[in-house]
Every structure is written in structure tokens, then in C-alpha cells.
N, C-alpha and C positions, 0 to 999 in steps of 0.2 A: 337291549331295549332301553329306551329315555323314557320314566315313565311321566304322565303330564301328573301322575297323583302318587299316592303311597298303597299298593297292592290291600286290599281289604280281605281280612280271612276271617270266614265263620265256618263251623262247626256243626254239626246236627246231634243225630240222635247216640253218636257215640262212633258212627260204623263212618259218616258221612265227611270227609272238607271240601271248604271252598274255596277260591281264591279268585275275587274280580280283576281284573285290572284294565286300565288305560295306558296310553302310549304308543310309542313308533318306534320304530328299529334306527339305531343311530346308522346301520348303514346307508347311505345313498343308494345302491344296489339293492337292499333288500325294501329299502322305500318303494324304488319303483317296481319290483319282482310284486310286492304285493298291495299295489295300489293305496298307498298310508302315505303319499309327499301332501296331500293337502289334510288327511282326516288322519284324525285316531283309529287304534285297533281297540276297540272293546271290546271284551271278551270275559265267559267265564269257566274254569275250571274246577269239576267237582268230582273225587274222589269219593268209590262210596268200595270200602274194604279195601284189598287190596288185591285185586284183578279187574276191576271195572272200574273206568272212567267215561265223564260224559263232556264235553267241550259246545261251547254255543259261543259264536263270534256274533256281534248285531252290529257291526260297522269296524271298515265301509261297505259292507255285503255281509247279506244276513246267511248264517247254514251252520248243522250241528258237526260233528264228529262223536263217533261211539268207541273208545279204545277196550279192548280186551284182554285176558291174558290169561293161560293156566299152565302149569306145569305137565312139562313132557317126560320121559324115562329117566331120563339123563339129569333130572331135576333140574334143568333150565326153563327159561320162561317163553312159551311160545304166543305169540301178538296176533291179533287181529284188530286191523284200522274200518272203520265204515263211514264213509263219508254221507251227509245228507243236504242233496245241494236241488237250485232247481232244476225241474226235467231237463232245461235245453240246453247241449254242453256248446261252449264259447270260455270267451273269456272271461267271464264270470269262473268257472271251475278253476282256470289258469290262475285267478287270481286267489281264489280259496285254495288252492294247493302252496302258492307264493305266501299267503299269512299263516298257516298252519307251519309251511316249513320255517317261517321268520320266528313264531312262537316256540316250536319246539328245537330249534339250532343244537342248545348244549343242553336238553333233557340227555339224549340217548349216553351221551357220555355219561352224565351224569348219574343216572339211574344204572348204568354198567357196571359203577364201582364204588355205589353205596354201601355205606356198613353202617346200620342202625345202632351207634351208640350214641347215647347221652351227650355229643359234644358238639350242639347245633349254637351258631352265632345271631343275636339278634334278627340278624338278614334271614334268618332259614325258617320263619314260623312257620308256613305253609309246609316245609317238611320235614319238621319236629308234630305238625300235629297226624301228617299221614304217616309218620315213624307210629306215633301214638296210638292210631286207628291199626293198623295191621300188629304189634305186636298186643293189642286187646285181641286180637283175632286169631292167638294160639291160646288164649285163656278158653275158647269156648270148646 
């Protein structure tokens, strides 16, 4: 992503982050996959603990996503995605499915092979403070 601003992170009640942001995907490919060659992606994402997420895109097409997740036997993480888009499927959902896939490209990687230590780079606030939110979440 080329962002047009600097990601904004706020915080809530201890359990809660957020992270706004603006921009478009420097690919050309995933430009046109999700309709961002003329607008920005607006979007925000809010972590509240550390099995529930809530996603709200308002341009170029407004719709939420609900992420899930809770531990299975095997102590792995098992997801659940819900998208919330309007009744009538079209290219409208094509195109909500192309920005969600543009936004989250190298989460899964990502999240596959974190290790929650202490060693986040200015770039990482957003997830130094969801480090911060789930390991408050084995005090309780």
C-alpha cells in the first residue's frame, strides 16, 4: 500500500485498537482487482482482545467485515470471516472481496509467524499495541 497519509492508531479502553488509514495498493493489478485507480481505500481496523476483529471500508464502496477466531484442540487458531455488504450480489461484492484481499495481502503471513516480543520498529505501533492488548489478556 502507498499510503496518501500516516496510519492513525488509537487505543480504547485497554482491550480495544485501531488503526485508520488511507491509500491504494502500489499494484496496478490490485488497483484495478479493487476499484482504487481513481479513489482511495479508506478504511478502519479495530481489534478488541485478541480473537475479534471489526473492519469498516467507506470508500470506494461502503461494507463491514467481522473477523473471528478461537482456539481449537490442537491449540491452533480457527477463523471465521463475515462479510456485510449490500443485498444485491454484483460487482459490488467483486469489488469488496478485491479491497479486503488488497488490505490484507501479507497479514496471514504475517500473523503465521509472530512472536510477541518486545522488539517492534517504529513502523509496527499498530502491532506493539495489539501485542499489548492480548498479552493484558493473560493477566485476567
Amino acid at each position: 500500500m502507498a499510503f496518501a497519509e500516516p496510519p492513525r492508531l488509537t487505543t480504547g479502553d485497554g482491550f480495544d485498537v485501531s488503526v485508520e488509514m488511507r491509500g491504494r495498493p502500489t499494484s496496478s493489478l490490485w488497483r484495478y482487482a479493487s476499484g482504487t485507480r481513481s479513489r482511495d481505500i479508506v478504511a478502519r481496523f479495530t481489534t478488541i482482545g485478541g480473537s475479534l476483529a471489526w473492519s469498516s471500508v467507506s470508500s470506494p464502496l461502503r461494507f463491514h467485515v467481522l473477523f473471528t477466531g478461537r482456539p481449537d484442540r490442537e491449540g491452533r487458531c480457527v477463523t471465521q470471516t463475515i462479510f456485510f455488504l449490500r443485498p444485491a450480489p454484483g460487482l459490488e461484492w467483486v469489488r469488496a472481496l478485491g479491497l479486503m484481499a488488497t488490505l490484507l495481502h501479507d497479514d496471514r503471513r504475517v500473523l503465521d509467524s509472530i512472536d510477541f516480543r518486545p522488539a517492534f520498529s517504529d513502523a509496527d505501533a499498530p502491532l506493539r499495541a495489539f501485542a499489548r492488548v492480548v498479552n493484558t489478556l493473560g493477566a485476567w
